[in-house]
C-alpha positions in Angstrom: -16.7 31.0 -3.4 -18.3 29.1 -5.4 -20.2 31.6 -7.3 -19.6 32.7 -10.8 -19.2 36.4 -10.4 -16.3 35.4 -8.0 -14.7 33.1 -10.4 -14.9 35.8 -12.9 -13.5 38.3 -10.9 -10.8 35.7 -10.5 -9.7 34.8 -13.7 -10.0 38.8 -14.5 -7.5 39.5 -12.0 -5.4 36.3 -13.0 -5.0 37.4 -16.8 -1.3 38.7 -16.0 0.0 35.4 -14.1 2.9 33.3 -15.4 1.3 30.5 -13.5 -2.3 31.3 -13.1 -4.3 28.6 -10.6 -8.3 29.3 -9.2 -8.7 28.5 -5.8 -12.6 27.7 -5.4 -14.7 26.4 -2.8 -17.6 25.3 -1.0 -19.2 24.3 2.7 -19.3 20.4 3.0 -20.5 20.1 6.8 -24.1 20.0 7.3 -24.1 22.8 10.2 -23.6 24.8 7.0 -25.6 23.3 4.5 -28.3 23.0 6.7 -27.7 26.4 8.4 -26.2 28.5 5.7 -27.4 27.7 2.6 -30.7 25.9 3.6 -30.2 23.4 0.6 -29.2 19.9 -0.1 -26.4 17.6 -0.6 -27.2 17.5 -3.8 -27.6 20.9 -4.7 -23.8 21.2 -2.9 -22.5 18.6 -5.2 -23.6 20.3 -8.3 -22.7 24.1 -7.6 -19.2 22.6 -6.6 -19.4 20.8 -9.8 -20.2 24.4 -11.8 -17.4 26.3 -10.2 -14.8 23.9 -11.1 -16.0 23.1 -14.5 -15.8 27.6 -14.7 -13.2 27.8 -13.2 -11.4 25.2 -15.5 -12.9 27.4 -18.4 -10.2 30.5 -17.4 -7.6 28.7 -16.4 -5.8 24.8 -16.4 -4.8 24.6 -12.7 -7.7 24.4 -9.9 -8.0 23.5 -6.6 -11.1 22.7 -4.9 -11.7 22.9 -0.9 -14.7 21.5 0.8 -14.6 24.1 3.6 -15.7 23.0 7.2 -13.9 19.2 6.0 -13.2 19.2 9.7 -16.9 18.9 10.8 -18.0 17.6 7.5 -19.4 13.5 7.2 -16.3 11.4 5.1 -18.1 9.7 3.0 -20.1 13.2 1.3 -16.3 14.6 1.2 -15.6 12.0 -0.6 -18.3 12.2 -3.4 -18.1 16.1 -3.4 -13.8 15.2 -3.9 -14.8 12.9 -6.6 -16.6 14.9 -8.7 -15.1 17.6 -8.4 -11.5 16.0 -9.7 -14.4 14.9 -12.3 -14.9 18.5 -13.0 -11.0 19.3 -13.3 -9.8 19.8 -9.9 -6.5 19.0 -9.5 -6.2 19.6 -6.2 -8.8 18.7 -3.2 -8.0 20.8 -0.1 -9.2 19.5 2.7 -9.5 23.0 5.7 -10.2 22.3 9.4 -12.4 25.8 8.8 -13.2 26.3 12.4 -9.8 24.5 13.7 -11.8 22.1 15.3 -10.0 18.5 14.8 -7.5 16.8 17.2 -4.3 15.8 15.9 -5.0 12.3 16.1 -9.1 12.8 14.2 -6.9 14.9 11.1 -5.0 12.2 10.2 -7.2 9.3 10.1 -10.0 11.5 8.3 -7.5 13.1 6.2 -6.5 8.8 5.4 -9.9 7.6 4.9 -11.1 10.5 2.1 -8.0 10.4 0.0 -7.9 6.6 0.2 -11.5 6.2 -0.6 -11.0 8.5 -3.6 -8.3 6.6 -5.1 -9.9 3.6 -4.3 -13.0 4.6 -6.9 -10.1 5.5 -9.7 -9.8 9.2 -8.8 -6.9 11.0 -8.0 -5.8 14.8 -7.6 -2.8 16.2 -5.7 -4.2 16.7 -1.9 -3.4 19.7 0.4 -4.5 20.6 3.8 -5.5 24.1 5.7 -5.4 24.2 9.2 -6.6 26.7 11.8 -5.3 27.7 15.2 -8.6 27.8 17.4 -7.2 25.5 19.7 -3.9 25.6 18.7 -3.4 22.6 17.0 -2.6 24.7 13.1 0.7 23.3 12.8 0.3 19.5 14.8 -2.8 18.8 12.5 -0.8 20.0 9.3 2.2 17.6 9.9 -0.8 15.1 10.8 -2.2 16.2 6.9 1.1 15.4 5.5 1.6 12.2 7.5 -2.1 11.1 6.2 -0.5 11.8 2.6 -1.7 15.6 1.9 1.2 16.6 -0.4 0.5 20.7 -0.4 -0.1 22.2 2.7 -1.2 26.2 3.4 0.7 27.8 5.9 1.0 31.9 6.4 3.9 34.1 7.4 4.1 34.6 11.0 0.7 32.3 11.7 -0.9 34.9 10.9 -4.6 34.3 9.6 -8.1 34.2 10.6 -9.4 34.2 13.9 -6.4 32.8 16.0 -4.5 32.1 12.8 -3.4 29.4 10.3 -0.5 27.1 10.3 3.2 28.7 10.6 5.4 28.3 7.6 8.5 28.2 9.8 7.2 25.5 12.3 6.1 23.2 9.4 8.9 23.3 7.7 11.6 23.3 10.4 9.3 20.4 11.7 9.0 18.8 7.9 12.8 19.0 7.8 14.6 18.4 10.9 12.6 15.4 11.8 12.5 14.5 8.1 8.8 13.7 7.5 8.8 15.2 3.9 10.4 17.2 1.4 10.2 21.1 0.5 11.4 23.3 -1.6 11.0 26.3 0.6 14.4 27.9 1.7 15.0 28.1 5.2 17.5 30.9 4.9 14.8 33.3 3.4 12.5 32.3 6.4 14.0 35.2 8.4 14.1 38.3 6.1 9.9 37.3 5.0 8.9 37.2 8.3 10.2 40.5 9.6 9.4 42.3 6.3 5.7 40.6 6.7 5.6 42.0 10.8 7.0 45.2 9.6 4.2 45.9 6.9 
């Protein structure tokens, strides 16, 4: 979250870590801001600001999410994106929280924030997270990647929150048989993590 004594706790645990990265985040969509945290835009804007800029204090590598994206207005992700790459993000994930877009909705709205932040001379590497409420995980991630996400977070087995995330083994036997992008994941492992993942 985007709260200091989690990013703390964070870098803390990260101290070890040949390649240490701090995943923070924050509700865009205004059932929570409204709901949740009873506060405003703004005040969303500048605690997402704070984490990063903490965050970026530990370690070099953050990624941002504006959890809920998939209920969340465009144009707000877009100016909670912007500055939080002004902050030092250097990746914006962009979750479907609640698994609640179609196929077709995750891409264009996936298209229209990362153009629009490019557009206004920002840029980060963009990644998607997708849940399986109504079983769409894995079509809306491929949609991500076709909308120019270029990391996408996928579990072992689907298994996740709620009715589960994206599969690792459907994207990438989808990413790579009908050759929509490049990964560096080895199929041939794919077998031997998933059954020591269903035997733990």
């Amino acid at each position: 979250r985007a709260i200091e004594a989690d990013i703390e706790t964070a870098a803390k645990a990260l101290e070890p870590a040949y390649k240490p990265r701090i995943h923070t985040f924050i509700a865009t969509s205004d059932v929570h801001i409204d709901g949740k945290f009873k506060k405003s835009k703004e005040w969303v804007i500048e605690q997402a600001i704070k984490a990063v800029t903490k965050a970026r204090s530990y370690v070099n590598d953050v990624e941002f999410s504006c959890e809920d994206f998939g209920r969340s207005e465009l144009d707000y992700t877009v100016e909670v994106a912007k500055a939080a790459i002004g902050a030092g993000a250097k990746t914006i994930n962009l979750p479907d929280t609640v698994g609640w877009l179609m196929p077709h909705e995750s891409r264009k709205c996936i298209e229209h924030v990362i153009n629009q932040v490019r557009a206004a001379g920002y840029d980060a590497v963009f990644s998607v997270h997708n849940h399986n409420d109504f079983g769409m995980a894995t079509a809306n991630t491929i949609e991500g990647v076709l909308a120019g996400a270029r990391q996408v977070e996928v579990t072992v087995n689907g298994i996740g929150e709620r009715a589960g995330n994206a599969a690792l083994e459907e994207v990438v036997a989808v990413l790579r048989t009908r050759g929509i992008g490049k990964c560096n994941i080895l199929p041939s492992y794919i077998k031997e993590t998933s059954a020591l993942c269903s035997r733990f």
